[in-house]
Structure formats: C-alpha cells, structure tokens
C-alpha positions as CSV (number, residue, x, y, z in Angstrom):
1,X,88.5,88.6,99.4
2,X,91.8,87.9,101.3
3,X,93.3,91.1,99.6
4,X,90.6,93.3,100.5
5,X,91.2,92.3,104.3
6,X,94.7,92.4,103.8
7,X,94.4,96.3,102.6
8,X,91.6,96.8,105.9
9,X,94.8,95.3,108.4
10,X,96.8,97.9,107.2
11,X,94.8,100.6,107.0
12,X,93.9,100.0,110.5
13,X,97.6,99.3,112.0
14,X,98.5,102.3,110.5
15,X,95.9,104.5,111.4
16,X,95.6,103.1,114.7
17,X,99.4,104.5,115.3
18,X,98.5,108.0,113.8
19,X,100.1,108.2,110.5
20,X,97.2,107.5,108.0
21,X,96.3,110.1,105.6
22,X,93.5,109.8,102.3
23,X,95.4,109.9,99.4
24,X,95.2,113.3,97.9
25,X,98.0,115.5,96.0
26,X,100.1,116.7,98.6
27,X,100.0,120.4,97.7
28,X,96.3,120.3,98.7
29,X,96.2,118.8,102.1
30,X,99.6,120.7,102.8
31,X,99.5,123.0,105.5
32,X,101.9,124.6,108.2
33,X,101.2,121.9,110.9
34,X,101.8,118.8,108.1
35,X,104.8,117.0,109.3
36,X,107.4,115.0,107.0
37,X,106.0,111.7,108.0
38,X,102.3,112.2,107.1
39,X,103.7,114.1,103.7
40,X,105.6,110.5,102.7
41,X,102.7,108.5,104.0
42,X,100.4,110.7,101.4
43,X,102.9,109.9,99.0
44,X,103.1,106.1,99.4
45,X,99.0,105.7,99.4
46,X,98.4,108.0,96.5
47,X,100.9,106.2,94.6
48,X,99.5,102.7,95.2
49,X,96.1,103.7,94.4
50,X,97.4,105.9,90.9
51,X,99.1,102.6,90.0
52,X,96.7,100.6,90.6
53,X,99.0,98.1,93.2
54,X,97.2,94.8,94.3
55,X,96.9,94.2,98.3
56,X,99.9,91.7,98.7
57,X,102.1,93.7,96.9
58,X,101.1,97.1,98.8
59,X,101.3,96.1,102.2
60,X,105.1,94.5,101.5
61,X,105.8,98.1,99.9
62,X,103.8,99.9,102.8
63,X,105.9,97.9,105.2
64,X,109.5,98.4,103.9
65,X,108.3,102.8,103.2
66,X,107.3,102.7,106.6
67,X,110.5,101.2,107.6
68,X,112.4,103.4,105.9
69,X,110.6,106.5,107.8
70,X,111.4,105.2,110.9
71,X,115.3,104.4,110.0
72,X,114.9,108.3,108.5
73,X,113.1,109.9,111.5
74,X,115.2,107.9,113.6
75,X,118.5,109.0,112.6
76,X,117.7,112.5,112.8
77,X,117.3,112.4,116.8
78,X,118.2,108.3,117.8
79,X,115.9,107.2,120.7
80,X,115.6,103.4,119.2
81,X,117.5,100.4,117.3
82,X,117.4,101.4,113.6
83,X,115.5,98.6,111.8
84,X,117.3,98.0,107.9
85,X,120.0,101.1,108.4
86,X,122.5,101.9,110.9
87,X,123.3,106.2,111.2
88,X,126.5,106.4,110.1
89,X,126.5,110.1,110.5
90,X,127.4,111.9,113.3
C-alpha cells in the first residue's frame, strides 16, 4: 500500500512541475514541439514500467534521472547551482 502512494507522490511532484509524460515508445509520441527533457522523462517511466521496478526503488532512480536533467539542462545555459555536477566546460 505504502508503494503504491509512494508511486502517486511522484507522479504528482512531477507532473505538478510539467515534465510528466505516459510511458509510450518515444518514436510515437515524438513530434517537432517534444523537447529533450520530456523525451528522457519518457525514457525513464517506460523503462520502470518494462522492467517491472518496485515503488522504492523507482522514485530513488526517478530522483537521481531527474537530477541529472537538471545538472544537463543546466550546463547548457547556467541560471542555478548544479546539484551532483559542476560544468567544467566553458
């Protein structure tokens, strides 16, 4: 029961900021206005559900993916304090 709440808390924090997506293959929700972000969000969900991932373990993984976005999306155009990686590029 806890896991199943678990799964409905991150559903909703991540839809409430905009990024959550139904899992699907990508190549069929893909269209000229999908950005990056929603493509690796895809990614992440339909890979949790193909494999079958229990609701501890899939939030911990949603949370460090969705770290690693931000680090990603970040360090492309820096407007906040990276979270795990510092750019190191110019």
């Amino acid at each position: 029961m806890r896991g199943k709440v678990a799964i409905r808390v991150l559903g909703a924090l991540l839809a409430s900021v905009g990024v959550l997506v139904a899992p699907g293959p990508m190549g069929a929700q893909a269209s000229s206005e999908t950005n990056v972000v929603t493509q690796w969000n895809r990614t992440l969900l339909s890979a949790l559900a193909t494999a079958g991932t229990p609701p501890p373990a899939a939030i911990r993984i949603g949370a460090i993916v969705q770290a690693a976005v931000f680090d990603a999306v970040n360090g492309i155009e820096p407007h906040y304090t990276a979270i795990h990686v510092a750019p190191a590029a110019p």
